[in-house]
N, CA, C and O atoms as CSV, one atom per row, in Angstrom:
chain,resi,resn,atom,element,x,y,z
A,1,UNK,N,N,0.841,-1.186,0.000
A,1,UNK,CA,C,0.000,0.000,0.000
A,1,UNK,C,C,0.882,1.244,0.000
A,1,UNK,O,O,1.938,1.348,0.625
A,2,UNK,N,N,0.365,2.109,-0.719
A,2,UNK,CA,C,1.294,3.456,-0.478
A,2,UNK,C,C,1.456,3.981,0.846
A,2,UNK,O,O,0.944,3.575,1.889
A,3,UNK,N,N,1.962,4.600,0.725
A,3,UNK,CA,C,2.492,5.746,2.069
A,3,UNK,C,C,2.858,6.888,2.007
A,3,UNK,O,O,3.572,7.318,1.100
A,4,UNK,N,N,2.235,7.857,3.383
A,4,UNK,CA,C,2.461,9.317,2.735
A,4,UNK,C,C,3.181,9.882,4.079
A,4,UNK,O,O,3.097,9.112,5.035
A,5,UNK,N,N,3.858,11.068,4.304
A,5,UNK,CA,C,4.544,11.469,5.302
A,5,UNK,C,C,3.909,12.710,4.974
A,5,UNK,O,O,3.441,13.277,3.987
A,6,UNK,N,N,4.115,12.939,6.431
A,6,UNK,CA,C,2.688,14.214,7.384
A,6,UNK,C,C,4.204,15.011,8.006
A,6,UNK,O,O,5.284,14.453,8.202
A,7,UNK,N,N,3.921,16.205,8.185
A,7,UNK,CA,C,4.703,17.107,8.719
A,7,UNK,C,C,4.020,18.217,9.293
A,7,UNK,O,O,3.561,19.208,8.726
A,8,UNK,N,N,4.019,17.807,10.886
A,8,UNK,CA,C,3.623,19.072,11.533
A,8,UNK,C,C,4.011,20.325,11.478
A,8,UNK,O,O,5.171,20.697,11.658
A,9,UNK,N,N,2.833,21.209,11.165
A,9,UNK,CA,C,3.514,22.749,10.997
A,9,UNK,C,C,2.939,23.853,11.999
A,9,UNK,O,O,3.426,24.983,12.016
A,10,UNK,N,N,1.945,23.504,12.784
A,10,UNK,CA,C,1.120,24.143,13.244
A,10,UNK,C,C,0.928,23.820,14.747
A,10,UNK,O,O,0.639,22.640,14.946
A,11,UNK,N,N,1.028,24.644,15.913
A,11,UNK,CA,C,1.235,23.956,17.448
A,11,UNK,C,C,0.274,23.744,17.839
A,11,UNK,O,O,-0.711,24.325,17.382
A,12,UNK,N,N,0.199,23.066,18.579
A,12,UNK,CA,C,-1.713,22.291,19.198
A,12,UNK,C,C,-2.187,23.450,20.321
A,12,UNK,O,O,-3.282,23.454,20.884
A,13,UNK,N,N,-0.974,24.559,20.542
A,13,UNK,CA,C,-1.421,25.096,21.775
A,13,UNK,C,C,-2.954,26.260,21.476
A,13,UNK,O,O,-3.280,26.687,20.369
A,14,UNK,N,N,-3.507,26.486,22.492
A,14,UNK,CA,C,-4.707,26.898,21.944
A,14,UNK,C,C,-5.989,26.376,21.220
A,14,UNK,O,O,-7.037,27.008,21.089
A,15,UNK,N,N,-5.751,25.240,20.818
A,15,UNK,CA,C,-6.785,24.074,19.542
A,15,UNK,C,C,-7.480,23.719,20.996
A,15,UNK,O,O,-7.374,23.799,22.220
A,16,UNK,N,N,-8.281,23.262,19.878
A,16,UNK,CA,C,-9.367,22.574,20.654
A,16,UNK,C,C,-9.395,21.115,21.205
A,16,UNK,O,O,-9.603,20.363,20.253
A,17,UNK,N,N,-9.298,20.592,22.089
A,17,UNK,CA,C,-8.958,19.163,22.147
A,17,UNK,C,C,-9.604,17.779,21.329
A,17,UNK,O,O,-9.063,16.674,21.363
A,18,UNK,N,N,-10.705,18.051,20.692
A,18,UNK,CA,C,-10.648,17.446,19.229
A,18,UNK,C,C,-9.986,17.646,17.973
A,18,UNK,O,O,-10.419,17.048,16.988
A,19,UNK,N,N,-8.863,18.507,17.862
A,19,UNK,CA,C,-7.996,18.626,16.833
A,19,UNK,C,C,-6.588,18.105,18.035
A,19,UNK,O,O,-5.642,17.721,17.347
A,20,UNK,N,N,-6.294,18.020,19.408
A,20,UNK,CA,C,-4.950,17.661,20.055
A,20,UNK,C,C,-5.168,15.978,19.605
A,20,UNK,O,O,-4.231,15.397,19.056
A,21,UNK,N,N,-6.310,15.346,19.850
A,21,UNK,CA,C,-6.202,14.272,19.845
A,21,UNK,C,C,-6.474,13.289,18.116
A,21,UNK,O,O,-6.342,12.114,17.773
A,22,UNK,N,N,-6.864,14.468,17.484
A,22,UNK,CA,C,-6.328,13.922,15.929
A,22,UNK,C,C,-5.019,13.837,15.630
A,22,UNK,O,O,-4.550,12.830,15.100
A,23,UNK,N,N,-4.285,14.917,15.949
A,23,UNK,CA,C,-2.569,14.979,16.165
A,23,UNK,C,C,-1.993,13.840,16.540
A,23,UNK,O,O,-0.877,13.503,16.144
A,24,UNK,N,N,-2.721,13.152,17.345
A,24,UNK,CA,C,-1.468,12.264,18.693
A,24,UNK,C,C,-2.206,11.060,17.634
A,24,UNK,O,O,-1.359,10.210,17.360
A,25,UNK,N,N,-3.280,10.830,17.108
A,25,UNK,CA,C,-3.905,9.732,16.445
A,25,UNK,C,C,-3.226,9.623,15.294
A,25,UNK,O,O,-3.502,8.713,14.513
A,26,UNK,N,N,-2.223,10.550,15.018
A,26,UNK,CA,C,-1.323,10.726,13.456
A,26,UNK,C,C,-0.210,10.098,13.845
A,26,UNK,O,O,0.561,9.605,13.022
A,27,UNK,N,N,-0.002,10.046,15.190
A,27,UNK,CA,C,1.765,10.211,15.658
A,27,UNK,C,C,2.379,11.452,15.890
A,27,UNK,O,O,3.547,11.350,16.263
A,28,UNK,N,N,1.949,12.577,15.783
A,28,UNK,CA,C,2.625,13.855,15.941
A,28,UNK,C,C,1.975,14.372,16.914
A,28,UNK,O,O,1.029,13.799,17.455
A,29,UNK,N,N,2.604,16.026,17.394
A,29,UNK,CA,C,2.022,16.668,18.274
A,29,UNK,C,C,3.191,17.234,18.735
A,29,UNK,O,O,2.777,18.124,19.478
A,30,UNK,N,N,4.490,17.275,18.757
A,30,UNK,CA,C,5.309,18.502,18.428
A,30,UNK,C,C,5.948,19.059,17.472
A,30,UNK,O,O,6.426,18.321,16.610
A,31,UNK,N,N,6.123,20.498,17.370
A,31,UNK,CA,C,6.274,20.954,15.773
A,31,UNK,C,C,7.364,20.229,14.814
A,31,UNK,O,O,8.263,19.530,15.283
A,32,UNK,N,N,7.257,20.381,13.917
A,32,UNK,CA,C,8.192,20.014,12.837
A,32,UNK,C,C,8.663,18.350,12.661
A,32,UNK,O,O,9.469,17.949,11.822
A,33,UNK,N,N,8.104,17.690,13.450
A,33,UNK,CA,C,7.812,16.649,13.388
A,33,UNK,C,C,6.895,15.446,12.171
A,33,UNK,O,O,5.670,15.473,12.051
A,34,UNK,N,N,7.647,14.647,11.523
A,34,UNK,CA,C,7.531,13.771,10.339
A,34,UNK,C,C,7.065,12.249,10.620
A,34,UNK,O,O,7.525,11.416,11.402
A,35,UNK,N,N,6.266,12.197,9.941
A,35,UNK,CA,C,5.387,10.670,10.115
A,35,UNK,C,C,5.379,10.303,8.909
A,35,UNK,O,O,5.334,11.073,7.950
A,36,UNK,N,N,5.440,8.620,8.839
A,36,UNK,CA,C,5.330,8.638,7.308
A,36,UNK,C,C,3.764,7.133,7.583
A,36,UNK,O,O,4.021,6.229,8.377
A,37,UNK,N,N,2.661,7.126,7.007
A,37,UNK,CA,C,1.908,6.480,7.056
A,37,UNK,C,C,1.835,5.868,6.325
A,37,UNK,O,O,2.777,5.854,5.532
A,38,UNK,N,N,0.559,4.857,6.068
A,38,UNK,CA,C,-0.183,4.502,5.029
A,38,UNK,C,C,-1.287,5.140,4.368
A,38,UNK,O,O,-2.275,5.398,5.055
A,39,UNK,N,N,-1.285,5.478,2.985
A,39,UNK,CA,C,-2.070,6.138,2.680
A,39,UNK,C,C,-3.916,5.614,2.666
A,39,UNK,O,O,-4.566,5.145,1.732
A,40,UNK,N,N,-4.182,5.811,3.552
A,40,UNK,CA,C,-5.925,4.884,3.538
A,40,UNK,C,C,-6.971,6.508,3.880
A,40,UNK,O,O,-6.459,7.584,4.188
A,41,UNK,N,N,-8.518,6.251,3.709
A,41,UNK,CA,C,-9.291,7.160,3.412
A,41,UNK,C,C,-8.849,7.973,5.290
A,41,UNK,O,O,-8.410,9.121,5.239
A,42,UNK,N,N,-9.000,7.326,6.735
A,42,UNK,CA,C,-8.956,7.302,7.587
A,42,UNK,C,C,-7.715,8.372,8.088
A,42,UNK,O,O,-7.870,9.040,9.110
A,43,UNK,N,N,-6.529,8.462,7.307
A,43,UNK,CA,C,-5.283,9.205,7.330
A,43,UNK,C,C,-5.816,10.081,6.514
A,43,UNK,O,O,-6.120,11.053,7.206
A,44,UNK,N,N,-6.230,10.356,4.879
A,44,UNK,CA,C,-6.974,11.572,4.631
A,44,UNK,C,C,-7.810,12.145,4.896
A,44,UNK,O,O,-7.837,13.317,4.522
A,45,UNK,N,N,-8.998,11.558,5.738
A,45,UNK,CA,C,-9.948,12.410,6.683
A,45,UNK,C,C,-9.372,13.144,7.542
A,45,UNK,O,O,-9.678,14.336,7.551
A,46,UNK,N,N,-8.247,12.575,8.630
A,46,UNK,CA,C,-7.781,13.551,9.664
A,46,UNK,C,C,-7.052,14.649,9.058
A,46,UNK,O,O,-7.339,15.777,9.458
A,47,UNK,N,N,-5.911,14.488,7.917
A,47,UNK,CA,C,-5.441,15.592,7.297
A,47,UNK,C,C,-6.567,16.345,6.754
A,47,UNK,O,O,-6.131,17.445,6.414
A,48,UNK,N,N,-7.616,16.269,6.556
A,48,UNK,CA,C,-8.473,17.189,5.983
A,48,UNK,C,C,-9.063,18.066,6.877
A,48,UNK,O,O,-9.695,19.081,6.585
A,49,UNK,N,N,-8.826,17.623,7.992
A,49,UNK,CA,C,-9.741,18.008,9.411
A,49,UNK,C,C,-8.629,19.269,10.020
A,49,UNK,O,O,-9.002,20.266,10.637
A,50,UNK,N,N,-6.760,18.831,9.564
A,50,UNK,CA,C,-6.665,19.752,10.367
A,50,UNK,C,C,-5.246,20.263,9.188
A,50,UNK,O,O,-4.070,19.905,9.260
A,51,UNK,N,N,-5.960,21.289,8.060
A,51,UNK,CA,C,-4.833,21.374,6.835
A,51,UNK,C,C,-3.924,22.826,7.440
A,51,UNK,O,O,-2.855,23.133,6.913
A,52,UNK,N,N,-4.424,23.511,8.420
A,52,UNK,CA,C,-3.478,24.443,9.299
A,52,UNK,C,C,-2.533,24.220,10.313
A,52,UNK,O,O,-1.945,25.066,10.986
A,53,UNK,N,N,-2.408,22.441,10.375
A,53,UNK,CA,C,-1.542,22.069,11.366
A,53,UNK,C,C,-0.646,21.032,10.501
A,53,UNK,O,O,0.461,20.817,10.994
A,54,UNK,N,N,-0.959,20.307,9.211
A,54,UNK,CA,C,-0.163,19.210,8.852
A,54,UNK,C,C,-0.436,19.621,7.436
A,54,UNK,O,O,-1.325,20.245,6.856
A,55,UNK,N,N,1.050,18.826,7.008
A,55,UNK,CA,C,1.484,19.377,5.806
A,55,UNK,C,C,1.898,17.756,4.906
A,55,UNK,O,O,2.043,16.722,5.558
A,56,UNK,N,N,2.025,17.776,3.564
A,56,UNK,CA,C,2.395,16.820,3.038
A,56,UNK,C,C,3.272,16.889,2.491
A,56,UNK,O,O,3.440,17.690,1.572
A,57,UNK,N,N,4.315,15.856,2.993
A,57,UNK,CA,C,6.070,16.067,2.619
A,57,UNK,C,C,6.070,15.235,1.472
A,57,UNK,O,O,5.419,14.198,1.342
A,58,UNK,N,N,6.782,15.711,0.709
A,58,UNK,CA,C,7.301,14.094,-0.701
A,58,UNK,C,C,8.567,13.986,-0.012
A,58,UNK,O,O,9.399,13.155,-0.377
């Protein structure tokens, strides 16, 4: 299956704790921090949920 890497850009401080705990459900949650996943609908829902905090690295 493919795989995509997420790069936090955006700090959780201030968010709402339904966007802290999409973060930590990615693997991230301090800045500048790189995840590399599987690409499934479940990993593009949460990036869609929070496109001011995570970024998509090639």
């Amino acid at each position: 299956m493919a795989k995509i890497k997420l790069k936090q850009i955006g700090s959780p401080i201030r968010r709402p704790e339904s966007q802290k705990k999409i973060l930590i459900g990615l693997g991230l949650g301090k800045m500048n921090r790189v995840v590399e996943l599987e690409d499934t609908a479940e990993v593009r829902g949460a990036i869609a949920k929070l496109p001011h905090m995570v970024a998509v690295v090639d």
